[in-house]
N, C-alpha and C positions, 0 to 999 in steps of 0.2 A: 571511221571515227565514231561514227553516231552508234554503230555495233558494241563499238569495245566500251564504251559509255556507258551503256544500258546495258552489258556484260556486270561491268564496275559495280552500278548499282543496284541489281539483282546480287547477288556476291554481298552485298552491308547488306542488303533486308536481310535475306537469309544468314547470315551472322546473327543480326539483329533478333532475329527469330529464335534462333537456337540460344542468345541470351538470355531470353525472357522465359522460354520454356527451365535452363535450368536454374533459375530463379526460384518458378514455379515452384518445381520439384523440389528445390532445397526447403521452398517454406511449409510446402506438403509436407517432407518428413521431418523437418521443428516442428511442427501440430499436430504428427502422428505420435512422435517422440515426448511433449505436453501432454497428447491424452493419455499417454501410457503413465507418464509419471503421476497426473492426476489418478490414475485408478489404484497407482500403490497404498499400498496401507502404511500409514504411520508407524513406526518401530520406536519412539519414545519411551510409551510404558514397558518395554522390554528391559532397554536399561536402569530405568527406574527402581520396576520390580527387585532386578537380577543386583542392584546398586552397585554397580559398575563403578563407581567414581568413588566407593568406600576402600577405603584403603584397609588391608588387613593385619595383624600381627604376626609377620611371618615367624619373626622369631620365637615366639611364643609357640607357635604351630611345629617347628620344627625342633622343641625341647622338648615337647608333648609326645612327637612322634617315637623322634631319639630314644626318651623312658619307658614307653611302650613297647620299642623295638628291646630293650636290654630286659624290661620282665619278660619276655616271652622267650628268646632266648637260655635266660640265666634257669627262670622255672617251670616254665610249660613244655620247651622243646626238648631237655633230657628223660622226661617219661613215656614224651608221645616217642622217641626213638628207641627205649630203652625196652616198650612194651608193643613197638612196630604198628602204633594206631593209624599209622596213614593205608596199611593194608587191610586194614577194615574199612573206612572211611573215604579212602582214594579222594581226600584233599590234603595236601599239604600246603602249608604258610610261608611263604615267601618274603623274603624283605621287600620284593617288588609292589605286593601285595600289602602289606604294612603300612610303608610311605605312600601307595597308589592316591588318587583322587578320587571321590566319588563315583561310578559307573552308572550310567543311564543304559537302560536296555531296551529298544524300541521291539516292539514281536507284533505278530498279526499276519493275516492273510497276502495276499498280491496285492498289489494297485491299490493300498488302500490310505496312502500318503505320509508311510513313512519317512521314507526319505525326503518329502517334500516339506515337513514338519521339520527336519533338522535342518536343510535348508534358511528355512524361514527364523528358525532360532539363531542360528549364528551372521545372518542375512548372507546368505552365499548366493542369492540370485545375480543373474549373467557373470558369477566368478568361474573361471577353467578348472577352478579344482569344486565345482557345488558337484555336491552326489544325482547320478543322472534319475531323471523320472520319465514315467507313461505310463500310460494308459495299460501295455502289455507288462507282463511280468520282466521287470528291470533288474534288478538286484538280485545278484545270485553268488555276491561273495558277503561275506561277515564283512564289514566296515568298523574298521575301529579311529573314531577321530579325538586326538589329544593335540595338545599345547604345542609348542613349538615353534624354536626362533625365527625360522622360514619357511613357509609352504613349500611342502616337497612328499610326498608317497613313500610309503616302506612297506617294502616285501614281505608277506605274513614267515618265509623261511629265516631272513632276518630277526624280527619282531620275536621270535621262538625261541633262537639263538644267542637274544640279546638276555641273560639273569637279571640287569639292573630293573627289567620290565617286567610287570606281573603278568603278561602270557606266556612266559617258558612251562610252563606244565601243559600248553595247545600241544606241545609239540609230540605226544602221547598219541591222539587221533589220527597220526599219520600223516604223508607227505603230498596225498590227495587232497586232505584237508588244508592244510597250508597253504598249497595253490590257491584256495578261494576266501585265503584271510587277506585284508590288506588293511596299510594304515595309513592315517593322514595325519600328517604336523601341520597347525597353522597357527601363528599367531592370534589371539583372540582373547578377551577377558574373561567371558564366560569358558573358556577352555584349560582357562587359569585354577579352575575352581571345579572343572569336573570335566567327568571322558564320558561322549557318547558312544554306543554302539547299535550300528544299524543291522539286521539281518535279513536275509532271503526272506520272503512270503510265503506263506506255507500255500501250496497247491494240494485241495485235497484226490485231485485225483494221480498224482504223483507217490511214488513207495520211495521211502527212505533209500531203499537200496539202490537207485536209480541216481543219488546224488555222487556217490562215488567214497562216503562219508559216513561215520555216525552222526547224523545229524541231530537226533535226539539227545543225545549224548552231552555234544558241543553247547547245546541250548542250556543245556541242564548246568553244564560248568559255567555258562557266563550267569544262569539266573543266580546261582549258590552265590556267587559274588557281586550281583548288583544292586544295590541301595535303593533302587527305583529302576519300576518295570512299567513300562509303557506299552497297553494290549490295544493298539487303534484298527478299527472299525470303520468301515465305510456305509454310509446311510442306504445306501442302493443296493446293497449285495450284502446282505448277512447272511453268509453259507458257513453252517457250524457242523464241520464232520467229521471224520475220525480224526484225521489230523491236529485239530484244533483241539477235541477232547482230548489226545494224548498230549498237548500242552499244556493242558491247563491240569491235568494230572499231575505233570512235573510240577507248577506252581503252588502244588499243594504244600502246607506249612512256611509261603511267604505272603499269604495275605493281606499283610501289612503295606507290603511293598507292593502295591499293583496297585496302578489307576487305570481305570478303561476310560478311553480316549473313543469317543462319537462324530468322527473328522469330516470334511464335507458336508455339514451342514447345513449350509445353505443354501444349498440344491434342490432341497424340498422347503417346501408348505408348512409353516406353522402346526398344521393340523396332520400333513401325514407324518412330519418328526415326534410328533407325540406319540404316532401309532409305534411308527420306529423302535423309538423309546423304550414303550412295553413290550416289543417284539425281542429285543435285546436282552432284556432281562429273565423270559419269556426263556431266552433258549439256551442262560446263561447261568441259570440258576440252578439244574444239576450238576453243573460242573465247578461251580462255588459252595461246598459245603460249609457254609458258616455263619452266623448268627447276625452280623452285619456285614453287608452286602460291600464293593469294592468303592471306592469315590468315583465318578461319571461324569467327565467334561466332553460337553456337546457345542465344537466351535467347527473354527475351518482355519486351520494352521498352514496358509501359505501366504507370499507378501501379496498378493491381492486384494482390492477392496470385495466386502462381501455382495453378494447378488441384491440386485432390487429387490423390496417386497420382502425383506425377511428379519429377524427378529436381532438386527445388528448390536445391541444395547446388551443384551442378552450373551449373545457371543464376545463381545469385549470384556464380559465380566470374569464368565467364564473362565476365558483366557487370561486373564488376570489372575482367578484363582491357583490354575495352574504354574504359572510363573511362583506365587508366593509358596504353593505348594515342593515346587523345585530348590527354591530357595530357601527355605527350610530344612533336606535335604543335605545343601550346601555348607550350610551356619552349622550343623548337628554332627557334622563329617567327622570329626574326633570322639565324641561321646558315642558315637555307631560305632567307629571301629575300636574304643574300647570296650563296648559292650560285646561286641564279635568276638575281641580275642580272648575274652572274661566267660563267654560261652563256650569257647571252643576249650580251655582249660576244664571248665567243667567235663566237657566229655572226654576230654583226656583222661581225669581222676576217675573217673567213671571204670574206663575202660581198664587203665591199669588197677583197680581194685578188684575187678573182675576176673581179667587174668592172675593176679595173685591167688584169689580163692577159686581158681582152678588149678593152680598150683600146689596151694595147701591141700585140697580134697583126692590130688593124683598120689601126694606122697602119704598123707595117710591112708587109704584102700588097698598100698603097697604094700606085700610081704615077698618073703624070699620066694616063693612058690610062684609068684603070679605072674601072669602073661601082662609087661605094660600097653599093650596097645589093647587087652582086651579091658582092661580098667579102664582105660583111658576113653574106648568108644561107649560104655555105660556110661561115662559121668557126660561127655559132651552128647550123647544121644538124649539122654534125660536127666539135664541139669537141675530141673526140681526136683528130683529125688535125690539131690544131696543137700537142698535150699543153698544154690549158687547165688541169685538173683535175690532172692530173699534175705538172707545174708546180709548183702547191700544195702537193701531197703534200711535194714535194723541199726545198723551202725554208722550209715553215713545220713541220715534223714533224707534223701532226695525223693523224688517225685516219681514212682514208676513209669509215669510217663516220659523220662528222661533215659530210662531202661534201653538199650541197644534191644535189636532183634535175637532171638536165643539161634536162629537157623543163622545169624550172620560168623559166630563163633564155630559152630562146624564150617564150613568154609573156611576160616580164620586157622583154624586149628590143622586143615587139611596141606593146606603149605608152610608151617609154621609149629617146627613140633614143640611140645609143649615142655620139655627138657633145655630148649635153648633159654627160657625163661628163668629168672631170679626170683624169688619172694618178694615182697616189697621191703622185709627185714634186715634185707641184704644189701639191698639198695642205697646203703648209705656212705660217706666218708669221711674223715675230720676234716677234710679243708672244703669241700662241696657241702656237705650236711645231706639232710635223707632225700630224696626224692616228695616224696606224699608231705614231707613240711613245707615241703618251697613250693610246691603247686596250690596247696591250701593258703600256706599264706599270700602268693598271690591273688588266688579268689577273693580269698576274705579279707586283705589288707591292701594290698597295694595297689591293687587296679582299685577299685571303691577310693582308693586316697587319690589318686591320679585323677579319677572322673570329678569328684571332688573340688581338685586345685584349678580343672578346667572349668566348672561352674562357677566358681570362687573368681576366676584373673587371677589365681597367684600362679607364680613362677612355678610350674613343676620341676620339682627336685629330689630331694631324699625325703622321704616323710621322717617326721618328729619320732617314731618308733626306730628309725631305720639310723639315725642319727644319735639320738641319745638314751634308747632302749625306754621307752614313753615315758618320761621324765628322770629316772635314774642317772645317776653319774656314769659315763662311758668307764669300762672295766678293760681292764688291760690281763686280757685272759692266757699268758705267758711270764704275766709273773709269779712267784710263789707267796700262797699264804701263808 
């Protein structure tokens, strides 16, 4: 009896014990779980900056888009097709592309916290779908993250597939490439208002051809279309090698669009980030040819509080700037892309005025006698000797520097005989009207009135020209005088 007794009661201590111990442990990790949450960083001024809680004028935005999409259609897209400039240029305009959102392009080395940077923007930390990070080289597909009802993944084969989306023209690089596109839907407000895109890290001792890829290539078509190019840097490892120079080559002529991003910064010293600083610019500055240097935010973009001992004031500002800088971006998103498709008209008229006065110059050098391909390779081997180029200059006032390459027109010319071509004279019809008036007048009228009614708040709609012929009484040109 006195056994089973003190069996009994040995039996509750030991209960008793293993109570208390996982007591213990539960209030161990509520105090492990408190200091984590204390070391997060505040994400307030995110939405603040980013004004999350502003509501916007969709409708406005989507009558802007609409009128944008029917000039480019009605007058830019019959000469870029008529005079085949997408085979000079190897871009073509999409409706996907049109209506698209903003594009953020993140680029740079390995590990040097990109993906932990968009992370921390959309606050995806401990989410199943946040973009994975390390220390090692992580990231080795294209990342494209956009809006959507539900979090859910899509196949870069899909994404290609899909027209409504302005990646169908990925689908070009092949089916290697595809495999290491992918995409992400998630609901979100800042996603509402623009698409990130994350890429591999450039490894310089890796060759392109090792990716299985044009990787160059692919970089180059997401910079031509991004609004903002984010080059992040890591404080500790500034290796700038051929890789990185053959980037920042491509970036040439969007220096607008680039901020270099100094990430991880508070990992060092006040004093050796200084050094950093000038060492960055130090190695960055042959490969910026330009008269003002890029904008340089030096933070540390992940939800973490910053390290003790360093210049926290500094980096919140920082980071601030870059938010207002993004957001700016955001708000300008219509005046960008009508200035885009107001630019891209330009080199269309360009180009089709070009090839007209290659056409003009074929058929007068022609007589009954003459060999045409032997004509034809004089005037495209030495086009200033008929002033082709020059020509242009004189009667359309543009800027030489707006000039196409003369070597791109042989090539052009080499799959594209110059007989399948029309005059621009010819180019006209009574119910369409000419070619070269509908592209000028949307340079000159329509897009400037559209960008306009978007600075204005008014309603984009038919301009006052397009309506009542700039003040004159509307003319009913099927009646007889």
């Amino acid at each position: 009896m006195r056994g089973l007794l003190a069996a009994t009661m040995k039996g509750r201590m030991v209960s008793v014990c293993c109570f208390v111990s996982l007591l213990l442990l539960l209030q161990a990790t509520a105090e492990e779980e408190e200091d984590l949450t204390s070391v997060l960083r505040d994400r307030s001024h995110i939405e603040e900056t980013l004004r999350f809680a502003t509501e916007e004028k969709a409708a406005d935005y989507a009558a802007a888009v609409q009128r944008l999409r029917k000039i480019y259609h009605s007058s830019i897209k019959p000469m870029e097709q008529a005079y085949k400039y997408n085979e000079l240029r190897q871009h073509e305009i999409s409706d996907g592309e049109i209506t698209s959102k903003p594009m953020v392009l993140f680029l740079g080395p390995w590990s040097v916290g990109k993906s932990s940077m968009i992370n921390y923007l959309l606050g995806l930390n401990d989410n199943p779908y946040q973009l994975y990070t390390g220390a090692e080289p992580t990231t080795s597909e294209f990342t494209v993250i956009t809006h959507g009802e539900k979090i859910r993944s899509v196949e870069g084969i899909v994404m290609a597939a899909d027209s409504s989306r302005s990646f169908s023209p990925l689908e070009k690089f092949g089916q290697n490439f595809l495999e290491k596109l992918i995409g992400i839907e998630m609901p979100h407000k800042l996603l509402e208002r623009v698409t990130f895109v994350d890429t591999p890290g450039i490894i310089e001792n890796r060759k392109q051809q090792e990716r299985g890829y044009p990787f160059n290539d692919v970089c180059q078509w997401f910079i031509d279309r991004a609004d903002l190019i984010f080059v992040v840097f890591d404080p500790t490892k500034l290796d700038v090698g051929l890789e990185l120079e053959m980037l920042f080559r491509q970036l040439k002529g969007r220096e607008s669009q680039i901020r270099i991003i100094l990430n991880k910064a508070d990992n060092l010293a006040t004093q050796d980030l200084m050094r950093v600083y000038g060492a960055l610019f130090w190695s960055l500055a042959p490969l910026i040819n330009v008269t003002e240097p890029p904008r340089v935010y030096v933070s540390s973009f992940w939800p973490y509080d910053y390290a003790a001992d360093t210049s926290r004031e500094l980096f919140k500002r920082e980071e601030i700037s870059l938010l207002e800088d993004l957001n700016q971006v955001i708000e300008n998103r219509m005046e960008n892309k009508i200035a885009f498709i107001r630019q891209h008209g330009i080199r269309v008229r360009i180009h089709g005025l070009l090839v007209d006065r290659y056409v003009q110059t074929f058929k007068e050098k022609m007589s009954f006698f003459s060999d045409p391909e032997l004509v034809f390779k004089e005037i495209v081997d030495d086009p200033d000797k008929f002033y082709i180029f020059k020509s242009i200059l004189a009667k359309t006032n543009v800027s030489k520097f707006d000039l196409p390459n003369r070597d791109a027109y042989r090539d052009f010319f080499g799959i594209n005989a110059i007989a399948s071509f029309k005059p621009l004279s010819a180019q006209c019809s009574y119910i369409g009207g000419c070619l070269l008036e509908k592209i000028e007048k949307a340079i000159t009228n329509e897009l400037p009135a559209l960008l306009s009614s978007i600075n204005s708040g008014k309603q984009p709609g038919l301009s006052s020209c397009e309506a009542t012929g700039c003040g004159e009484k509307p003319k009913n040109r099927y009646r007889k005088n």
